[in-house]
DSSP file (Angstrom, degrees, kcal/mol; ACC not computed):
  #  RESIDUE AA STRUCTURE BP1 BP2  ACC     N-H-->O    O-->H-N    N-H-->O    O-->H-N    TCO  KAPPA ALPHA  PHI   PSI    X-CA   Y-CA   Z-CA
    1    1 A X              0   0    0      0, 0.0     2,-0.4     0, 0.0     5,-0.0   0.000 360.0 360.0 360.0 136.0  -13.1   13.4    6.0
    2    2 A X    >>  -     0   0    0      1,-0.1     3,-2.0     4,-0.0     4,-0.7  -0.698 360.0-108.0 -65.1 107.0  -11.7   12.8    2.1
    3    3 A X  H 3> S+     0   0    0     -2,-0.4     4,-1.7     1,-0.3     5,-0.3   0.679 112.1  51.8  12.3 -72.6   -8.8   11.2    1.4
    4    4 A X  H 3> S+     0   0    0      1,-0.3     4,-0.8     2,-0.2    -1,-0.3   0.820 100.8  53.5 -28.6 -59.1   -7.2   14.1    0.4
    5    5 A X  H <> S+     0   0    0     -3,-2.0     4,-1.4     2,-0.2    -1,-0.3   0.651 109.5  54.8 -85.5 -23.8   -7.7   16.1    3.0
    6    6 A X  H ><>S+     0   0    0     -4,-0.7     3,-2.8     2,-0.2     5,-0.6   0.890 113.2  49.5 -41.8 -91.6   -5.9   12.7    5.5
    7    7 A X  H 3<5S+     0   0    0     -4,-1.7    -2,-0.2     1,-0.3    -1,-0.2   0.700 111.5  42.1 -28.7 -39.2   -3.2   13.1    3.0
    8    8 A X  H 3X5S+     0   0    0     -4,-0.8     4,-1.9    -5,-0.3    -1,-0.3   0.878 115.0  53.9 -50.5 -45.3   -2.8   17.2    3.5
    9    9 A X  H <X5S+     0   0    0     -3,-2.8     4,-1.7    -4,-1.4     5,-0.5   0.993 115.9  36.9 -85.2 -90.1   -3.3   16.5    7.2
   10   10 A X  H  45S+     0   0    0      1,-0.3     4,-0.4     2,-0.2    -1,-0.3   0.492 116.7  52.6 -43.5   3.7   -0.2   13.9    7.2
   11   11 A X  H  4<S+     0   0    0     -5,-0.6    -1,-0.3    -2,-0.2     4,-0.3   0.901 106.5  50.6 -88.8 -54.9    1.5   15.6    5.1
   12   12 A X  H  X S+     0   0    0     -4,-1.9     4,-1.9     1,-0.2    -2,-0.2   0.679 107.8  52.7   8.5 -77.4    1.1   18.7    7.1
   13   13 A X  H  X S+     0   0    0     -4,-1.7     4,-1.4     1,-0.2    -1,-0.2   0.793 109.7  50.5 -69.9 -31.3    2.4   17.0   10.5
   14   14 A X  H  > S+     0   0    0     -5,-0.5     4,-1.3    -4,-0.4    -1,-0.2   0.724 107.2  48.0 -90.4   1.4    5.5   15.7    8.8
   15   15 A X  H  > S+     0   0    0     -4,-0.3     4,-3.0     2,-0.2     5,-0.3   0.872 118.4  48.2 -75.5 -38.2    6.7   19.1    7.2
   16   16 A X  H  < S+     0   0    0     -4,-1.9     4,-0.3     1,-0.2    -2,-0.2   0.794 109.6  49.9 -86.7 -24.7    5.8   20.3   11.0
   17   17 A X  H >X S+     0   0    0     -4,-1.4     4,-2.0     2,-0.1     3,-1.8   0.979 116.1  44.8 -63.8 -61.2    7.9   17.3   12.5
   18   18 A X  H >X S+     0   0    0     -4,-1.3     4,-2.9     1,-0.2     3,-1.5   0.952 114.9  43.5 -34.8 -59.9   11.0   18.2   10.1
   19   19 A X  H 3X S+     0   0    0     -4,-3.0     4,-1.2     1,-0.3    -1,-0.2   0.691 111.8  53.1 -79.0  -5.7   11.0   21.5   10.5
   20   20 A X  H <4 S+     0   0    0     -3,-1.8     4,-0.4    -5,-0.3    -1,-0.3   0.734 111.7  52.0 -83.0 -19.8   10.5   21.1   14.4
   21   21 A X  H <X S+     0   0    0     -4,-2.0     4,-1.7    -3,-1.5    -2,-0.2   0.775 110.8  48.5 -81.0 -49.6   13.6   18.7   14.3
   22   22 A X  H  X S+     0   0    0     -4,-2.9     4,-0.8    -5,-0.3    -2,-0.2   0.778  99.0  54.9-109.5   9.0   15.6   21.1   12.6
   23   23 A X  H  X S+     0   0    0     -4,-1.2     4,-1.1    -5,-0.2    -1,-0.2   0.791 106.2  58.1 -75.6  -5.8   15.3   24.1   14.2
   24   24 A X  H  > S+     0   0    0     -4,-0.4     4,-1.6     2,-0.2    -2,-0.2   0.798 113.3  42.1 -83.8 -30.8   16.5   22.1   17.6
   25   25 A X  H  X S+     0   0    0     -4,-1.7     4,-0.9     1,-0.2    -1,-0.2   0.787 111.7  54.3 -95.6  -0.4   19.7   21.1   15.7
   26   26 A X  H  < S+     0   0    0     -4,-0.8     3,-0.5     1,-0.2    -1,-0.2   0.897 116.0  36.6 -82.1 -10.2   20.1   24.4   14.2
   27   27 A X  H  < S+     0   0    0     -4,-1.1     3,-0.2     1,-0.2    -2,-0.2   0.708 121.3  44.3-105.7  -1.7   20.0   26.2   17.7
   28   28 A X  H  < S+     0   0    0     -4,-1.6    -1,-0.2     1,-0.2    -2,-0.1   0.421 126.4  35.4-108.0  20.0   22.0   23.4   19.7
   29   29 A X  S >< S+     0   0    0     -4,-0.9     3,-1.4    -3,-0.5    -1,-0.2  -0.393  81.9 161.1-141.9  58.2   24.7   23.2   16.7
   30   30 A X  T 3  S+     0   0    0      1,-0.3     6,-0.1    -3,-0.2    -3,-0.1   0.978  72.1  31.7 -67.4 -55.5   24.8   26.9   15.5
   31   31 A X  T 3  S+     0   0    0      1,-0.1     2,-1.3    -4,-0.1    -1,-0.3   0.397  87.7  99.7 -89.8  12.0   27.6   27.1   13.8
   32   32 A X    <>  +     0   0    0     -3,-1.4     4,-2.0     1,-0.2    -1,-0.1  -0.781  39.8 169.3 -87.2  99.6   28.0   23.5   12.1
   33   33 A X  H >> S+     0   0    0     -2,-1.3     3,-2.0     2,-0.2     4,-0.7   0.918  73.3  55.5 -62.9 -82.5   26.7   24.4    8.6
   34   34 A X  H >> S+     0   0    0      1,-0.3     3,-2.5     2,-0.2     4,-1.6   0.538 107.8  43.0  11.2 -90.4   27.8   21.1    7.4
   35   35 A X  H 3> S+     0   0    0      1,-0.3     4,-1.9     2,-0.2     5,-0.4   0.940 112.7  53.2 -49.0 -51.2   26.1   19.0    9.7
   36   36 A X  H <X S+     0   0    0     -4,-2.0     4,-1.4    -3,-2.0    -1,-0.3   0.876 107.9  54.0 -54.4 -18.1   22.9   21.3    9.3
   37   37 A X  H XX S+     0   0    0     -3,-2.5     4,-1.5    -4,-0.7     3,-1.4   0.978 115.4  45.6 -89.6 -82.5   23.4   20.6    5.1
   38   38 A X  H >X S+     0   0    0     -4,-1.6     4,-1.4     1,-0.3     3,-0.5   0.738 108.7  46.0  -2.4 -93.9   23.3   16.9    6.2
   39   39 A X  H 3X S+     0   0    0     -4,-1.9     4,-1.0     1,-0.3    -1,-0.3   0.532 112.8  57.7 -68.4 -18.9   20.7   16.6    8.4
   40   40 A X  H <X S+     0   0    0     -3,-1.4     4,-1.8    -4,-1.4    -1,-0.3   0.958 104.7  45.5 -45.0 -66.7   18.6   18.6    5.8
   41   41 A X  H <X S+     0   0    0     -4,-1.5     4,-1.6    -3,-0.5    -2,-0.2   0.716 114.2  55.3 -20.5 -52.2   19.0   16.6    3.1
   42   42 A X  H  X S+     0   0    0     -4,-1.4     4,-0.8    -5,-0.4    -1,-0.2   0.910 111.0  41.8 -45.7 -66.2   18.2   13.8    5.6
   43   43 A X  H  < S+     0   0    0     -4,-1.0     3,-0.2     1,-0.2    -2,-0.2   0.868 112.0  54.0 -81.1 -41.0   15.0   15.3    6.8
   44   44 A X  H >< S+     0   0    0     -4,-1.8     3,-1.2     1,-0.2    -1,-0.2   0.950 106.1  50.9 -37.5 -66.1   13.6   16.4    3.3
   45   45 A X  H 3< S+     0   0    0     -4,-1.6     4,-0.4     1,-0.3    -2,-0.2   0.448 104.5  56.3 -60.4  -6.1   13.9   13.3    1.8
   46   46 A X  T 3X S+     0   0    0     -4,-0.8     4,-0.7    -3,-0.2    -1,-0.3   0.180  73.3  98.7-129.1  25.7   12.0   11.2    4.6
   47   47 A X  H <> S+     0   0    0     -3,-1.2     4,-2.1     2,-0.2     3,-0.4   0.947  78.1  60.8 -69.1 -44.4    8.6   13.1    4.7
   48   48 A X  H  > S+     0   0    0      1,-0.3     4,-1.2    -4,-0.2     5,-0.1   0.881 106.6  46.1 -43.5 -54.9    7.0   10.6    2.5
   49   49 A X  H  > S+     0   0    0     -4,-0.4     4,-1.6     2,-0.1    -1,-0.3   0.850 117.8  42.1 -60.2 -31.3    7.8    8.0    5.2
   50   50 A X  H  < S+     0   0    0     -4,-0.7    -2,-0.2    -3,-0.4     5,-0.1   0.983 106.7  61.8 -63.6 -66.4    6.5   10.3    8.3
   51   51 A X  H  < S+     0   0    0     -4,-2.1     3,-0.3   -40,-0.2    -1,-0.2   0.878 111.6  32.7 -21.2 -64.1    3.8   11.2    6.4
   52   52 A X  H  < S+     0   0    0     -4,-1.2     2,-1.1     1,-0.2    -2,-0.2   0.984 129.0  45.9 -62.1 -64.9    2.3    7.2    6.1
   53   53 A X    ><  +     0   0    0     -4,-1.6     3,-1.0     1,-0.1    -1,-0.2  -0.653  56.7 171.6 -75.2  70.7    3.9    6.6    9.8
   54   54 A X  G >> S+     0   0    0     -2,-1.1     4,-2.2    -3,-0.3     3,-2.1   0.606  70.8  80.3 -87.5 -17.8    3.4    9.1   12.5
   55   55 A X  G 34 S+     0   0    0      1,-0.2     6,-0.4     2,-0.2    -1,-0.3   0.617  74.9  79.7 -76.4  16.4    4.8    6.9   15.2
   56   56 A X  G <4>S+     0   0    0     -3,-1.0     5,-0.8     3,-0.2     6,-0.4   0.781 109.4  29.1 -74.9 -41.2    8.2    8.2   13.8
   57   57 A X  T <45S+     0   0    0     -3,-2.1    -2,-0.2     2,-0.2    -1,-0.1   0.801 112.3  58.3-115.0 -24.2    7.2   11.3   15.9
   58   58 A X  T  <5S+     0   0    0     -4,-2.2    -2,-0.2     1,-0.2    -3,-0.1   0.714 116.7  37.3 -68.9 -30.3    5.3    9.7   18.4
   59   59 A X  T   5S-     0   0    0     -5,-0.4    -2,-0.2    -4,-0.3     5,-0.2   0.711 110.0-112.0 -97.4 -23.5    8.9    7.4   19.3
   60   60 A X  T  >5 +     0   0    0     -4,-0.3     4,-2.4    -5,-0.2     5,-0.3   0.834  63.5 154.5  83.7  10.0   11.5   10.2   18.7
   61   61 A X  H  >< +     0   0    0     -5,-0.8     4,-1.2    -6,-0.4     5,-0.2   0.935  66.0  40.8  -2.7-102.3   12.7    8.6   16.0
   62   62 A X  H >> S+     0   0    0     -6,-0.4     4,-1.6     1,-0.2     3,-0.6   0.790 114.5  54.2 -32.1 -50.4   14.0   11.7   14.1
   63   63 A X  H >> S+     0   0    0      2,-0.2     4,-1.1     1,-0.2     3,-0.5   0.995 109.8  50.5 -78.7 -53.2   15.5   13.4   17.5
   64   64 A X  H 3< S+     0   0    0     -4,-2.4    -1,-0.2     1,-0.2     5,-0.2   0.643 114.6  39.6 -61.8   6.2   17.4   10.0   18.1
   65   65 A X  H << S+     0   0    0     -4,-1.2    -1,-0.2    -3,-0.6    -2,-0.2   0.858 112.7  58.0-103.9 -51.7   19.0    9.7   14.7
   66   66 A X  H << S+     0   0    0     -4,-1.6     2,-0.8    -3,-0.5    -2,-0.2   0.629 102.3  60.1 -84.4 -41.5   19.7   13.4   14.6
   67   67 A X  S  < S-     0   0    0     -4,-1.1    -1,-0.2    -5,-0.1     2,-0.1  -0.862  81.7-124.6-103.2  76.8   21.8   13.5   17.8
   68   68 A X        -     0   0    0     -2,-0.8    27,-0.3     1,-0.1    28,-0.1  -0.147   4.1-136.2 -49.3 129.2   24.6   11.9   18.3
   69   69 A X  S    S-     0   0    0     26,-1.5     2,-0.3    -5,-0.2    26,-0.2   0.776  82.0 -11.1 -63.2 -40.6   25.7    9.7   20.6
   70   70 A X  E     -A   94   0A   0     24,-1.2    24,-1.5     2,-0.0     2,-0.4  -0.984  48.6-163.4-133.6 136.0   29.2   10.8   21.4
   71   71 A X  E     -A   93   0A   0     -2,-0.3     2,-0.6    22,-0.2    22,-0.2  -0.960  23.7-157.9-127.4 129.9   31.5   13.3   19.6
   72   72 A X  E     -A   92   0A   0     20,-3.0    20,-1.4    -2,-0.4     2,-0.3  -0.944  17.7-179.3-107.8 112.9   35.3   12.7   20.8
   73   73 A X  E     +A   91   0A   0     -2,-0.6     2,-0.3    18,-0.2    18,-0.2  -0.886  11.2 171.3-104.2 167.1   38.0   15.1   20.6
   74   74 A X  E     -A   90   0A   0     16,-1.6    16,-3.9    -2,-0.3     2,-0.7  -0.950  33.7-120.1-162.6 158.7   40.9   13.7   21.8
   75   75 A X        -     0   0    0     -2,-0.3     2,-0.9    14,-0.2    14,-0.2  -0.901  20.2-159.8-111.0 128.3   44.5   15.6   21.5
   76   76 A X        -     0   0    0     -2,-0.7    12,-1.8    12,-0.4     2,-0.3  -0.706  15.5-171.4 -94.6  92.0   47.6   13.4   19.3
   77   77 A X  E     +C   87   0B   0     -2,-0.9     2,-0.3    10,-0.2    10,-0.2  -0.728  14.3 158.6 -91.3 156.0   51.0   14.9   20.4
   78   78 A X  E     -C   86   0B   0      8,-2.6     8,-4.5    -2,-0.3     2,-0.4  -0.967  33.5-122.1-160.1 173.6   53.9   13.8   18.5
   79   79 A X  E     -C   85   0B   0     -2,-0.3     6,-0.2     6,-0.2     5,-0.1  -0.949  27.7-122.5-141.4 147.6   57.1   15.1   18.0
   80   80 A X    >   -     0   0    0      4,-1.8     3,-0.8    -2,-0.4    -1,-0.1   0.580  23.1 -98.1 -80.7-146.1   58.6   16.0   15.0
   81   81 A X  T 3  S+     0   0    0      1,-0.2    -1,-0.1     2,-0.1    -2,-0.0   0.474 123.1  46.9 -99.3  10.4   61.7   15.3   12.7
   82   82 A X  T 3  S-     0   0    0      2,-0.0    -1,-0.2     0, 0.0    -2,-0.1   0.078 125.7-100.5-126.6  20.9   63.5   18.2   13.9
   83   83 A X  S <  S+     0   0    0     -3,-0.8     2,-0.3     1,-0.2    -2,-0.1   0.022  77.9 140.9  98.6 -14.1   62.7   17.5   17.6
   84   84 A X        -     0   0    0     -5,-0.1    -4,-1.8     1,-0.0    -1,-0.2  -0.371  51.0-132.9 -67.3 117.1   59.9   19.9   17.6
   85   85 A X  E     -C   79   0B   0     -2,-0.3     2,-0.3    -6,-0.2    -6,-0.2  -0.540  28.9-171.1 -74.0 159.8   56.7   18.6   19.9
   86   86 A X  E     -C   78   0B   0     -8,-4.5    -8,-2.6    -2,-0.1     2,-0.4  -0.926  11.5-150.1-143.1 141.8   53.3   19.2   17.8
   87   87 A X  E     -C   77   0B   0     -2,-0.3   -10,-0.2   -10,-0.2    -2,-0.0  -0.834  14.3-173.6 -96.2  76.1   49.5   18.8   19.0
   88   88 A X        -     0   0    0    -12,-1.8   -12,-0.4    -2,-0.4     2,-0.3  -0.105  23.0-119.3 -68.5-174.0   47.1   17.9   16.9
   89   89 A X        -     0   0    0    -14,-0.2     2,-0.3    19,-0.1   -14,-0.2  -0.999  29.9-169.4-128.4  99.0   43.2   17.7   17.2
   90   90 A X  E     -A   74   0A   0    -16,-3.9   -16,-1.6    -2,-0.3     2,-0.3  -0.714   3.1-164.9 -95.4 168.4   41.5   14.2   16.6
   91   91 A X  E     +AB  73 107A   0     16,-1.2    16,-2.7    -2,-0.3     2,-0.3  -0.973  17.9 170.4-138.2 151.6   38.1   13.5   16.3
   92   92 A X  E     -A   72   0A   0    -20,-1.4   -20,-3.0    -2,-0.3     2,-0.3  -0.952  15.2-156.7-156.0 139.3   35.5   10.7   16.3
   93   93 A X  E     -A   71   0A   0     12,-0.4   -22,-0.2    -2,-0.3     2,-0.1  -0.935   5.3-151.1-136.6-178.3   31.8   10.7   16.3
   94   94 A X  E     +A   70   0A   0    -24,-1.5   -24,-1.2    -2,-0.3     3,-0.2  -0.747  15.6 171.3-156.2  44.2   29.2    8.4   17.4
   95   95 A X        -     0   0    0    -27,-0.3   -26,-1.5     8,-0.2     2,-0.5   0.987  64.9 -26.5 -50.2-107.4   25.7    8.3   15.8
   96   96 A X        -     0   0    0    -28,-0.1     3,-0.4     1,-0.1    -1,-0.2  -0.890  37.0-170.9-134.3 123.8   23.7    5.2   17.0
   97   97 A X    >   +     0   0    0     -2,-0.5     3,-1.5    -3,-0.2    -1,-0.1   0.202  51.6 120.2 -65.4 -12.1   24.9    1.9   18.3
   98   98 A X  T 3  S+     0   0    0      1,-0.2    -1,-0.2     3,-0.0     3,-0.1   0.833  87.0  18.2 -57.0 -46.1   21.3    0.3   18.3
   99   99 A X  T 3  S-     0   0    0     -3,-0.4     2,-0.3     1,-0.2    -1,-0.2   0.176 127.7 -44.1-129.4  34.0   22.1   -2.7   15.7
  100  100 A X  S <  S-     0   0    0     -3,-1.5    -1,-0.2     3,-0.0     2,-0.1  -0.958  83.2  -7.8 165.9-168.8   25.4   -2.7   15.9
  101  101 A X        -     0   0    0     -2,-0.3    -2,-0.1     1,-0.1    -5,-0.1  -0.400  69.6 -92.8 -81.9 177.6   28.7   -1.5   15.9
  102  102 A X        -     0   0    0     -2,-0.1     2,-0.4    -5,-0.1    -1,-0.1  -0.245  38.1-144.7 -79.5 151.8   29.5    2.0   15.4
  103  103 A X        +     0   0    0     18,-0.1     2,-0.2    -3,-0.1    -8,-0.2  -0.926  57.4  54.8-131.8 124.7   30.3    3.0   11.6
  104  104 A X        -     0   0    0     -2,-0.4     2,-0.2    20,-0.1    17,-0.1  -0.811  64.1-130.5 133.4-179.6   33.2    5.9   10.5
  105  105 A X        -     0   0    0     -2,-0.2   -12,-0.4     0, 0.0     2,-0.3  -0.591  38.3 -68.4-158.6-150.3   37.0    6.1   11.5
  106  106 A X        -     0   0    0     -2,-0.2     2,-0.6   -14,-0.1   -14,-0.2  -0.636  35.2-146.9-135.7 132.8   39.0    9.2   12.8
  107  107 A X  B     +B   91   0A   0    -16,-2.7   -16,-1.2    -2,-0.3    10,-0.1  -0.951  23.3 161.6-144.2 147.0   40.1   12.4   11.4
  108  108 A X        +     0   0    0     -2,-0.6     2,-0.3   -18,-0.2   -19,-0.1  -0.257  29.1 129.7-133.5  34.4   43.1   14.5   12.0
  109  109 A X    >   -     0   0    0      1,-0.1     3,-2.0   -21,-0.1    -2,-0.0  -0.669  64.8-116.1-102.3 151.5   43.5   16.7    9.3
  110  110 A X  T 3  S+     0   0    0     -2,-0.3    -1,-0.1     1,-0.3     0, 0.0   0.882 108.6  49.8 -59.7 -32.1   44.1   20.7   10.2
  111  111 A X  T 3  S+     0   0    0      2,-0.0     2,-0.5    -3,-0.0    -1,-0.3   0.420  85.8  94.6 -98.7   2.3   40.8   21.8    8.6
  112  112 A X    <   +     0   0    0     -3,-2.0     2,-0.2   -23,-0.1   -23,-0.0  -0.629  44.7 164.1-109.9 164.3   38.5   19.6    9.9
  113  113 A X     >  -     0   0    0     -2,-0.5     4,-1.5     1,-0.0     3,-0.1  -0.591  58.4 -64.1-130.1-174.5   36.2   20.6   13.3
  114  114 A X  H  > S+     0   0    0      1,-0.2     4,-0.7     2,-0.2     5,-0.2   0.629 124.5  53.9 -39.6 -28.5   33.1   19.2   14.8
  115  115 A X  H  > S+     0   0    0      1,-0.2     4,-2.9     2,-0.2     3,-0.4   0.862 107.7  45.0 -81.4 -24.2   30.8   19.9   11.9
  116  116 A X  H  > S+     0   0    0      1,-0.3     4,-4.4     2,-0.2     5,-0.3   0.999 109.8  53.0 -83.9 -51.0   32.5   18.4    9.3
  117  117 A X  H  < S+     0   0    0     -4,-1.5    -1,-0.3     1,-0.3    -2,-0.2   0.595 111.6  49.5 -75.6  -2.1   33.2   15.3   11.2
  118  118 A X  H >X S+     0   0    0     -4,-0.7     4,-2.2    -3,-0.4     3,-0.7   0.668 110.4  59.8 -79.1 -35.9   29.0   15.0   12.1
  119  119 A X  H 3X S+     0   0    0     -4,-2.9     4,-1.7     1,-0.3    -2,-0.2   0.958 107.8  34.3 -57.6 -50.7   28.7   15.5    8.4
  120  120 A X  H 3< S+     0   0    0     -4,-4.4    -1,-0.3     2,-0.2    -2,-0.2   0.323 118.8  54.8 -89.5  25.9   30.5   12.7    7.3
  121  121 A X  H <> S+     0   0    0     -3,-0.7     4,-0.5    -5,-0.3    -2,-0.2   0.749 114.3  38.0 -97.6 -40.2   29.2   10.6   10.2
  122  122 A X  H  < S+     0   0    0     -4,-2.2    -2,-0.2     2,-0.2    -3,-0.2   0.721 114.0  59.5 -53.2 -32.6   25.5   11.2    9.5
  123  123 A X  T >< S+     0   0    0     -4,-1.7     3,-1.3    -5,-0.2    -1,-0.2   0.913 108.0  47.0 -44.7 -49.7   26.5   11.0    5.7
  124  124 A X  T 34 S+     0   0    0      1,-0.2    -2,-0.2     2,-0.2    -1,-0.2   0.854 105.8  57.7 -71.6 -24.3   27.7    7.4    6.3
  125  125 A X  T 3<        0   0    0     -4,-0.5    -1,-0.2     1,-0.2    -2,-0.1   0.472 360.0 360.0 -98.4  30.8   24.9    6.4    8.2
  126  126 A X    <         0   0    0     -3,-1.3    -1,-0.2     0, 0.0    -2,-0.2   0.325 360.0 360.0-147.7 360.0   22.0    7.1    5.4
């Protein structure tokens, strides 16, 4: 077998790893575009490395990077200056812990949801 055709072949297996990677987050995360935008970006850019390395799919690499370890909501009551109690919605998520401590801080702002806050926590960690 030619060079080439190695290099076609690996090339091959790591568009077929990506794209196997991200239909599993698009159909257990349907509706976090965000996070899919992310982890796209993510997954494009690191065929070159799959390609040379195939134990990247042979270890689960890619699925354990992809998945986070914990997403926390957690609820913030407070009460306001005109006596009124209020509920917000916090969040924290939880990528991978493997070398170290966990990287990212808390958001409480009305417009942000699950996706966004896996978007900037997989953004921070690449």
């Amino acid at each position: 077998m030619g060079q080439t055709s190695m290099v076609s072949e690996n090339r091959q297996a790591a568009e077929n790893y990506v794209a196997k990677i991200f239909e599993t987050i698009e159909r257990r995360n349907p509706e976090e575009t965000e996070f899919h935008q992310a982890v796209k970006e993510f997954l494009d850019a690191i065929i070159p490395a799959l390609e040379k390395d195939p134990d990247y799919e042979k270890n689960g690499i890619l699925e354990r990077l992809t998945e986070p370890e914990r997403l926390i909501t957690f609820r913030v009551p407070w009460v306001s200056d005109d006596g009124k109690v209020q509920v917000n919605r916090g969040f924290r998520v939880q990528f991978n812990s493997a070398i170290g401590p966990y990287k990212g801080g808390l958001r409480f702002h009305p417009s942000v949801n699950g996706s966004i806050v896996k978007f900037l926590g997989f953004e921070q960690i690449f």
